[in-house]
C-alpha positions in Angstrom: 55.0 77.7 132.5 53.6 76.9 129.3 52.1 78.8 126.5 49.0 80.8 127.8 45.1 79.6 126.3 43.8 82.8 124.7 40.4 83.2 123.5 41.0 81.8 120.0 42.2 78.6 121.5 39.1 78.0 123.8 36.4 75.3 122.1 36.1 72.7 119.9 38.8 72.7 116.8 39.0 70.2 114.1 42.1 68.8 112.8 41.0 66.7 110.5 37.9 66.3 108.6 37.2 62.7 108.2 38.3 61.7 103.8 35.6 62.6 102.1 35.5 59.3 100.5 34.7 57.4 103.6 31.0 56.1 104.0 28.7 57.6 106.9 28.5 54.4 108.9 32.2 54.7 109.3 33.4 57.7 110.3 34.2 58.0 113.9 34.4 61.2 115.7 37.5 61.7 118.0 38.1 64.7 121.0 41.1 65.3 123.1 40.8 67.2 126.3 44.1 68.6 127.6 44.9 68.8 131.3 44.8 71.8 134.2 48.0 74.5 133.1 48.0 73.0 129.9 47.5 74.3 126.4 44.8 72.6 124.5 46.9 72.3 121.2 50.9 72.2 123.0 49.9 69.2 124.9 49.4 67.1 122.2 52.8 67.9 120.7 56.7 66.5 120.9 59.6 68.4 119.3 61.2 66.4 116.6 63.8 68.5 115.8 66.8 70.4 118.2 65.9 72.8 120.6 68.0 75.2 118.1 65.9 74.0 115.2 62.5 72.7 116.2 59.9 71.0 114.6 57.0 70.2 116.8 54.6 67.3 115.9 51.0 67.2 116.9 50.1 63.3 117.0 46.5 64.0 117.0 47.0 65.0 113.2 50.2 64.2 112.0 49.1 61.6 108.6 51.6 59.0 110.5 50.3 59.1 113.8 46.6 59.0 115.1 44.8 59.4 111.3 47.1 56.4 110.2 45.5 54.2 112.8 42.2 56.2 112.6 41.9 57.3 109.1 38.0 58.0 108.5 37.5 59.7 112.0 36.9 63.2 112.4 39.3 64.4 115.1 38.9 67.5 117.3 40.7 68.7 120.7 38.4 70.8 122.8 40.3 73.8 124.2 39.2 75.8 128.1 41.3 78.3 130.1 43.2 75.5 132.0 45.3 78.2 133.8 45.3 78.0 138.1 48.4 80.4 138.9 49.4 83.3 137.8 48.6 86.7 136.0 45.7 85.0 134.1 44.8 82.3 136.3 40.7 81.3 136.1 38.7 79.9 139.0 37.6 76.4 136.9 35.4 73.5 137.7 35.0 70.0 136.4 31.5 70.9 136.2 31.9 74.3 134.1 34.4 72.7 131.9 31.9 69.4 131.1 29.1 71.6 130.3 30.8 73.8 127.6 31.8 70.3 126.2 28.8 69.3 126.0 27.7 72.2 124.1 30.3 72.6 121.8 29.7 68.5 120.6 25.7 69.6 120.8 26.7 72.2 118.3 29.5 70.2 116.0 27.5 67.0 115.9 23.8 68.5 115.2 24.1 66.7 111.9 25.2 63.7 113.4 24.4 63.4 116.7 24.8 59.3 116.9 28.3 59.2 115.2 30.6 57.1 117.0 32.5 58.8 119.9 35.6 58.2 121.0 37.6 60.5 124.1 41.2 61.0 124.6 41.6 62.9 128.0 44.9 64.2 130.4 44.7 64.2 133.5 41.9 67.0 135.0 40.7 66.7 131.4 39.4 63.0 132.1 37.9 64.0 135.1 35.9 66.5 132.8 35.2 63.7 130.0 33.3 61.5 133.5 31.4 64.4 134.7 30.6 65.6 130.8 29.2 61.7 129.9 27.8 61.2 133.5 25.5 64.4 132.8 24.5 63.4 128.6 23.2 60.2 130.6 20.7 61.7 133.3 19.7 64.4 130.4 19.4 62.1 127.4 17.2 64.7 125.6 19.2 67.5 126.3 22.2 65.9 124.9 21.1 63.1 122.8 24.1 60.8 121.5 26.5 61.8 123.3 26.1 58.9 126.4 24.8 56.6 123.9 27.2 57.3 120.9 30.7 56.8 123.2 32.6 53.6 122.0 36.1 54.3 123.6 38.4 56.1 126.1 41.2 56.4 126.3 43.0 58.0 129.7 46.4 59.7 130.2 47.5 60.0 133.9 43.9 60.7 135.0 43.9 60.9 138.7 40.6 59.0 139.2 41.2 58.8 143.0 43.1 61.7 143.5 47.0 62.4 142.4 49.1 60.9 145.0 52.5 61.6 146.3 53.1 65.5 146.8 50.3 67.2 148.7 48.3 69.5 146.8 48.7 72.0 149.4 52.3 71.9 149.0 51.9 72.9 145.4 49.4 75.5 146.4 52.3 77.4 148.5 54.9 76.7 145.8 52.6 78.9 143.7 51.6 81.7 146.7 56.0 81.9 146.7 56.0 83.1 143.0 52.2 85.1 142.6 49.9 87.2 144.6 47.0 85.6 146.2 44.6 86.8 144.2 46.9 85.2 141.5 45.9 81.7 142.2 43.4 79.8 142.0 43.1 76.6 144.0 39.7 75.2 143.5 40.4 73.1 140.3 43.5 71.6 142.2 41.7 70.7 145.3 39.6 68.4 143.2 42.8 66.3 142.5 43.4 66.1 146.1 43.1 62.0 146.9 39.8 61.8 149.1 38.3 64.8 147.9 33.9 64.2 148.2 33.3 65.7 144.8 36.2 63.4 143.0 34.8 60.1 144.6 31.2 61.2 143.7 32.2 61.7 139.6 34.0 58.5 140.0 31.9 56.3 141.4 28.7 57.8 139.7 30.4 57.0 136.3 31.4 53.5 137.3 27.8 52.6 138.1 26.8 53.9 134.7 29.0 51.8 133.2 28.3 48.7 135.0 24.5 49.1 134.0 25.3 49.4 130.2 24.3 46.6 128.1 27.3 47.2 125.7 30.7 48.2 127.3 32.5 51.3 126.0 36.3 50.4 125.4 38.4 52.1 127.9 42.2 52.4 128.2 44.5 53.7 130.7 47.8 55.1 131.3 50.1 55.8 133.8 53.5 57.3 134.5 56.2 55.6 135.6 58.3 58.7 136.2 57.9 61.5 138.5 57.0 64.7 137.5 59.2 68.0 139.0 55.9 70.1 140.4 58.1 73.1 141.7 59.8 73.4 138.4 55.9 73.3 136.8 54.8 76.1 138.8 57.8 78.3 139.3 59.8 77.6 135.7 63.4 77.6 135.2 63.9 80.9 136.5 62.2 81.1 139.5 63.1 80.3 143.0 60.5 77.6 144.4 61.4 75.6 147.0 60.0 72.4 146.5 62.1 69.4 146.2 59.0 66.8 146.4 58.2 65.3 143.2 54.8 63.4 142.3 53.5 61.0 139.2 49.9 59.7 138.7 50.2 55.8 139.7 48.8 53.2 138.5 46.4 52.5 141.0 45.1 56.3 140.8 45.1 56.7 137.2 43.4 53.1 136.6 40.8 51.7 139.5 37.6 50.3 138.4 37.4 52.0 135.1 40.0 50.9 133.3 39.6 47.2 133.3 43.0 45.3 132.1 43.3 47.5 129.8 46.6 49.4 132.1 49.7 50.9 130.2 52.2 53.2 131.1 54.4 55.7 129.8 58.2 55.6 130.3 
């Protein structure tokens, strides 16, 4: 299990204030939404040193990473309590999640409301970055920009039509092995589940939206090529789970419609 989101971490956190030098008309501003059981800073992170000397990297604002390719954006990473199992496990929904984005950009970007927007989203936290533009569109004046103002997304293992290969009720009981009941919460998985009515609603609502706009918002999608451990995820090293079944976000999940040609992968 990872590091646990306390209250501090939950919102919207700059990294980087765009140079003070750079003009109005181009500064950018750039938000990363982590993924379900994720930590909204950790995820963005890689060790570069030994696991006996460590020295973790955060690419989002690391000067050689994202503001060397990006230098006059503004870049934030929107934190929520991403936790489903366990002794601090919170019943989350897309819908909650994309609302207290939308106020915390409402709040950041009062003084700028039409800057240039640009969304880097994991997995669940894509789905949140759909639902979150799909309601600035039908309530323009309650969130005005925000639709209007997005240029570019960019997608990381985003299970737009549901994460295939191990069931998500089979993670469901490899987390009932390890907590009480009342220690997990399955509503934000179920939405992962491939078929699920709410998931094809987001999903096809947003690609309609995006067919009907005039000038196409750059989007760009990746997907794994290796598969990910899930019993290990939910029960850790030390713990006893036995699930053997391992699943990664394809590319025909993680891209569909939305993506375009624009398909990577990650090794």
């Amino acid at each position: 299990m990872g590091r646990l989101v306390t209250e501090d971490d939950i919102g919207l956190k700059v990294l980087r204030e765009a140079p003070a030098e750079a003009e109005a008309a181009q500064i950018i501003d750039i938000v990363a939404i982590h993924g379900l059981g994720a930590h909204p800073d950790d995820s963005w992170c890689k060790n570069a040193g030994t696991r006996e000397s460590p020295r973790w990297v955060n690419w989002l604002d690391d000067e050689n990473l994202l503001p060397a390719v990006a230098p006059n954006a503004r870049i934030m990473r929107y934190g929520y309590e991403s936790q489903w199992f366990g002794k601090e496990a919170m019943q989350q929904s897309v819908s909650t999640v994309a609302e207290r984005l939308l106020l915390n950009l409402k709040r950041k970007r009062k003084d700028v409301p039409f800057r240039p927007l640009l969304f880097i989203a994991h997995c669940f936290g894509g789905l949140v970055v759909l639902k979150m533009l799909l309601e600035a569109e039908q309530y323009q004046s309650e969130w005005p920009g925000v639709f209007r103002s997005t240029t570019g997304l960019v997608f990381f293992g985003t299970p737009f039509r549901g994460a295939g290969g191990m069931n998500q009720m089979e993670m469901l009981e490899a987390a009932r092995r390890e907590y009480d009941n009342d220690q997990v919460q399955p509503a934000a998985l179920e939405v992962l589940q491939p078929g699920n009515a709410y998931l094809q609603d987001v999903v096809d609502g947003f690609l309609k939206k995006m067919r009907s706009q005039m000038s196409k918002t750059q989007v760009a999608c990746f997907y794994e090529l290796k598969a990910s451990d899930v019993g290990r995820i939910v029960g850790g090293q030390s713990r006893t789970v036995s699930v053997n079944e391992c699943y990664t976000i394809s590319r025909l999940t993680a891209c569909t419609e939305i993506c375009g040609h624009r398909k990577l992968w990650l090794s």
